[in-house]
C-alpha positions as CSV (number, residue, x, y, z in Angstrom):
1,X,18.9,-3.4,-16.7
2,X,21.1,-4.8,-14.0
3,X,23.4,-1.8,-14.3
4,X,20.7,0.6,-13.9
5,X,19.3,-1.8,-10.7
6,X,22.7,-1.3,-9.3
7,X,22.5,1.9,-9.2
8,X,19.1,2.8,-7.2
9,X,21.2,2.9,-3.8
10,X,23.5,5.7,-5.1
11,X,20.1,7.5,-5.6
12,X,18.6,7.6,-1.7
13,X,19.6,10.9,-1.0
14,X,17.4,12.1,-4.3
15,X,14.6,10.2,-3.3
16,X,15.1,11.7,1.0
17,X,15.0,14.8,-1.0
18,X,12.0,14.0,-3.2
19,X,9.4,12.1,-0.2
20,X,10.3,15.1,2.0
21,X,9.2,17.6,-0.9
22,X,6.1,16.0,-1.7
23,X,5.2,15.4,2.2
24,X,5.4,19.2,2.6
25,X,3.3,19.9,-0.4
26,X,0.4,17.6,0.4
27,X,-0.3,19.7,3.3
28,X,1.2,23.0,2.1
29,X,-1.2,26.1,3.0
30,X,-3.0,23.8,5.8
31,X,-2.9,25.0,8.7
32,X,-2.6,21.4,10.7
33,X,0.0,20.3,8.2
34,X,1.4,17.2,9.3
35,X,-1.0,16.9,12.0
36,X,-3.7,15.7,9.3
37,X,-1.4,12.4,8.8
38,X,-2.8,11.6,12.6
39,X,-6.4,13.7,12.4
40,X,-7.8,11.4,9.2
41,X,-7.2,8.4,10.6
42,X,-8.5,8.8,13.5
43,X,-11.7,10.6,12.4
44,X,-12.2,7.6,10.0
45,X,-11.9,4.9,12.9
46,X,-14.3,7.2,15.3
47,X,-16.6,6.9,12.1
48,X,-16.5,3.4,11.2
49,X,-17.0,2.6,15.4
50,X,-19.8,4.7,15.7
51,X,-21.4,3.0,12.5
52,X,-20.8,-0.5,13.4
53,X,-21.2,0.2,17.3
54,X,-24.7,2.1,16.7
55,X,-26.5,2.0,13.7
56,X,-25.5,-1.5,12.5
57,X,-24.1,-3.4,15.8
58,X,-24.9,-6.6,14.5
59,X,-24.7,-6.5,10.8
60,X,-21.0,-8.1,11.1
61,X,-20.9,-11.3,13.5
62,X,-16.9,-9.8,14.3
63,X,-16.4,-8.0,17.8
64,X,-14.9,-4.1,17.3
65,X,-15.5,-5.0,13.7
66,X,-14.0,-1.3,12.9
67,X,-11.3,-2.1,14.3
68,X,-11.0,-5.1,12.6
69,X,-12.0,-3.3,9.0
70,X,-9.0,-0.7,10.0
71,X,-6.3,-3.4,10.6
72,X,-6.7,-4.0,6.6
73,X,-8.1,-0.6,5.4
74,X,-4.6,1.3,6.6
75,X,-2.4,-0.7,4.8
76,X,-4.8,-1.1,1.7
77,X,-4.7,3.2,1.6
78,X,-1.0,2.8,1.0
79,X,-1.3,0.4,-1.6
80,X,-3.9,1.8,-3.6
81,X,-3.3,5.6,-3.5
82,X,0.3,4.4,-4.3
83,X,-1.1,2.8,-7.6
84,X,-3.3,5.8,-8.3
85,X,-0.7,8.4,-7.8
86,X,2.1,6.6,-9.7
87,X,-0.2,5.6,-13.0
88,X,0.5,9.5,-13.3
89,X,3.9,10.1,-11.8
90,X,5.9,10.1,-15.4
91,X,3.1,12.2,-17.2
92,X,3.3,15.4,-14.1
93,X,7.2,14.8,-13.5
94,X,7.4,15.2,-17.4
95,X,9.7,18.4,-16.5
96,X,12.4,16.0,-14.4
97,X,11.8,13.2,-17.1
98,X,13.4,15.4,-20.1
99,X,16.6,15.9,-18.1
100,X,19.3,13.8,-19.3
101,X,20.3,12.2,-16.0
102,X,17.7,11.7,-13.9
103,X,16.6,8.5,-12.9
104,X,12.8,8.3,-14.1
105,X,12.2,5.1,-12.0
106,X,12.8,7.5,-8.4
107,X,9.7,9.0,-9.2
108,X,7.5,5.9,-8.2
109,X,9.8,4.8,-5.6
110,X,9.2,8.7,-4.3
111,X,4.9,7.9,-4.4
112,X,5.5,4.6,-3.0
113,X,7.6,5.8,0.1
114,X,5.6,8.9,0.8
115,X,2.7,6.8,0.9
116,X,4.4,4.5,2.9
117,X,5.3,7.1,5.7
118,X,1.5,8.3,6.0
119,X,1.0,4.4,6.9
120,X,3.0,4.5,9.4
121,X,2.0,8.0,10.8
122,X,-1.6,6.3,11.2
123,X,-0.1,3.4,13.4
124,X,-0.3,5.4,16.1
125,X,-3.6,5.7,15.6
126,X,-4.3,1.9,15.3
127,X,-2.0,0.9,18.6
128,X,-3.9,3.3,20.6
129,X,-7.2,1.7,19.7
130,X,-5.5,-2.0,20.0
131,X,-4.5,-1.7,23.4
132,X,-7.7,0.3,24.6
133,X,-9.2,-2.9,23.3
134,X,-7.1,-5.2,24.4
135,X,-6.1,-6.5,21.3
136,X,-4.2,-10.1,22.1
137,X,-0.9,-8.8,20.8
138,X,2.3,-11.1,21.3
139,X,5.9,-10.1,20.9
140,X,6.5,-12.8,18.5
141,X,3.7,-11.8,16.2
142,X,4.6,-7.8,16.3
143,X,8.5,-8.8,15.4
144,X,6.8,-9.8,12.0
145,X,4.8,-7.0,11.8
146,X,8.3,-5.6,9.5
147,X,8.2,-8.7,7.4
148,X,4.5,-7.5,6.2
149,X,5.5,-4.2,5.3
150,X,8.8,-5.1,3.5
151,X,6.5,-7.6,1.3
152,X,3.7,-4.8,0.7
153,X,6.4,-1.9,-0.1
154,X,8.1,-4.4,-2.5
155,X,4.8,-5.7,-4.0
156,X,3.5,-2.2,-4.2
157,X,6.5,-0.7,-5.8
158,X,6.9,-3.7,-8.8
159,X,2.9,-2.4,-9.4
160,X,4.0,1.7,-9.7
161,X,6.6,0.9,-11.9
162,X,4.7,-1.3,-14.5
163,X,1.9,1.2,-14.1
164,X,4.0,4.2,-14.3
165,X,5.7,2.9,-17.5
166,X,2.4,1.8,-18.9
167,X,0.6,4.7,-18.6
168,X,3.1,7.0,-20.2
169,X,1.9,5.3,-23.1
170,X,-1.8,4.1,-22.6
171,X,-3.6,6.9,-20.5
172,X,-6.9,5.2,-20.8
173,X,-5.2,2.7,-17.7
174,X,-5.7,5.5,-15.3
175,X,-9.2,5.5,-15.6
176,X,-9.5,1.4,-16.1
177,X,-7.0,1.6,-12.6
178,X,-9.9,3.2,-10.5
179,X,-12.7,0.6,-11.4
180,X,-10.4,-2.3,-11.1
181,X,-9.2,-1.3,-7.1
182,X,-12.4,-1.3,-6.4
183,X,-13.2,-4.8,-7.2
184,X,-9.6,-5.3,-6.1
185,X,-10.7,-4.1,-2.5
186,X,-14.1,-6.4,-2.7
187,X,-12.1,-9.3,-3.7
188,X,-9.6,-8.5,-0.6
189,X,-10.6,-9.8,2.9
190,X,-10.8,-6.1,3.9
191,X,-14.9,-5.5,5.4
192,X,-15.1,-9.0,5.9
193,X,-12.7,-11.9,7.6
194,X,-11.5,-14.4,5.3
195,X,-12.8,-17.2,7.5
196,X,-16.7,-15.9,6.1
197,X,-16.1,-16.1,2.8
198,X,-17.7,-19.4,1.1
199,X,-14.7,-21.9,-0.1
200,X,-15.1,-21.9,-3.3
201,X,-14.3,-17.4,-3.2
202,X,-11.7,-18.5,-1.0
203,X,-9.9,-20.5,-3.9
204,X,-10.1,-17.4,-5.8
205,X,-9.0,-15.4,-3.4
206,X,-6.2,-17.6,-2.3
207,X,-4.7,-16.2,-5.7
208,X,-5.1,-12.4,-4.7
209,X,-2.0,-10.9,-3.7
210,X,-2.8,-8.4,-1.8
211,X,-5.6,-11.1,0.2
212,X,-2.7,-12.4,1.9
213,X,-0.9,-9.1,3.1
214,X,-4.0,-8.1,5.0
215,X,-5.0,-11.2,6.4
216,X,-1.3,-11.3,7.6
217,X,-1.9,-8.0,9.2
218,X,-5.0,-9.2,10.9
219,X,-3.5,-12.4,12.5
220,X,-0.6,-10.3,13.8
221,X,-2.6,-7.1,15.4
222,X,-6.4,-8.4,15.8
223,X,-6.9,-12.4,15.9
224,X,-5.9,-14.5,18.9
225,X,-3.7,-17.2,17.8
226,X,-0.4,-17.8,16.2
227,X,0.4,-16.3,12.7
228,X,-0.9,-19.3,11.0
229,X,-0.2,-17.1,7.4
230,X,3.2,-16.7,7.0
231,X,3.9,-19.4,4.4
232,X,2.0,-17.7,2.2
233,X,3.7,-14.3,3.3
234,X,7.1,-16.1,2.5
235,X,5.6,-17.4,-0.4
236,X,4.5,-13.4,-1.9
237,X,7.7,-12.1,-0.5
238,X,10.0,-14.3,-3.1
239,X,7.1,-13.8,-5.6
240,X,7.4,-10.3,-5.0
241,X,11.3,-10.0,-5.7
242,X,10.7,-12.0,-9.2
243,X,7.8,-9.5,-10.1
244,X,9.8,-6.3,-8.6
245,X,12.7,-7.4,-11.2
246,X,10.3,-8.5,-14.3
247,X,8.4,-4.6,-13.2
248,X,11.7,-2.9,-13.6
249,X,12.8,-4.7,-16.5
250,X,9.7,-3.3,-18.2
251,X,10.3,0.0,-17.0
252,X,13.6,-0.1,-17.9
253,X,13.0,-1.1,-21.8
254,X,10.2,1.8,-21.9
255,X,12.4,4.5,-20.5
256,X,14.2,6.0,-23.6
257,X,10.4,6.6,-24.9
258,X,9.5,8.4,-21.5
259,X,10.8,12.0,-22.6
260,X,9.2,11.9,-25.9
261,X,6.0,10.7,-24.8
262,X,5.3,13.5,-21.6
């Protein structure tokens, strides 16, 4: 296992190779292309303002609640497309998989990344919005804005590769995956703050991984006030590292069965 860990930086240029391949065939025969990476997120935050600025003002008790619901909804579309695509990944890359060399594990670090750069192509998008609302961003806050997203791309990627080795052999998880992010997303302070939820579903949710990425990204780019959350960033980040290596170890005991199994 260590060996094979060793070796994932001597594959980078595969997986440049691999993100750029699969960016240009999301939007292949589009005439937009790229240009959709910026155009969906912003018709989704003109959406959700008009909705909670209009029709249901004050269903929320949050000011610019859309933009609020954004600041966790962006980074929550990385995560749980990621998961989707790479419960898959092994079964349609079946054709890469049954080559002797290749490294089966780029393949979710390829869904994970490309995912990861359509997050950032919505920032934009976000920032814009932030400022015209005068969102009470600090430099001090915003400098761990890359802390955030080094613990979600970690998290995220330990997740592809159990769910990517699992699946090879259990398909049914695919199907189970879907239900399960959506009570994931319920049980996430996403459409609501986490200082509105009653204490006892904050217990709970104090044990929800992904609860703590997004609240981190709303104390950093909506909420006044210091970034009160980053002990229990710190605290995912090392957990994160353990779980990445215990995800990889897994992947790497189920990969001799990956060939025979696509």
């Amino acid at each position: 296992m260590l060996h094979n860990l060793a070796q994932l930086p001597r594959y980078r240029g595969l997986v440049q190779s691999l993100v750029a391949r699969e960016l240009k065939a999301r939007y292949r025969g589009s005439v937009l292309g790229f240009f959709w990476s910026f155009i969906n997120p912003l018709m989704l935050l003109l959406i959700y303002t008009f909705v909670f600025t209009y029709v249901m003002p004050a269903a929320n008790g949050v000011n610019h609640y859309a933009l609020f619901m954004f600041c966790g909804l962006l980074p929550w579309t990385w995560f749980s497309t990621s998961l989707m695509e790479s419960s898959g990944v092994l079964i349609s890359g079946g054709n890469l998989i049954k080559k002797v060399l290749f490294p089966a594990e780029v393949l979710p670090i390829v869904t994970v990344t490309a995912n990861m750069i359509h997050f950032f192509l919505g920032l934009p998008i976000l920032a814009i919005f932030l400022i015209y609302y005068h969102a009470p961003l600090t430099l001090p806050e915003l400098l761990c804005f890359p802390l955030v997203v080094a613990v979600q791309f970690v998290f995220t990627l330990a997740c592809a590769l159990v769910l990517s080795a699992l699946t090879v052999h259990f398909r049914d998880i695919r199907d189970i995956l879907s239900n399960l992010l959506t009570l994931w997303f319920f049980a996430t302070p996403i459409i609501y703050p986490y200082a509105f939820a009653p204490p006892l579903a904050r217990r709970f949710m104090n044990l929800n991984p992904f609860a703590h990425i997004a609240i981190s990204y709303q104390e950093i780019l909506f909420f006044e006030g210091p970034f009160g959350h980053w002990k229990w960033l710190a605290a995912l980040g090392v957990a994160s590292i353990g779980f990445f290596l215990f995800a990889y170890f897994i992947f790497d005991r189920l990969r001799d069965s990956f060939a025979e199994e696509v």
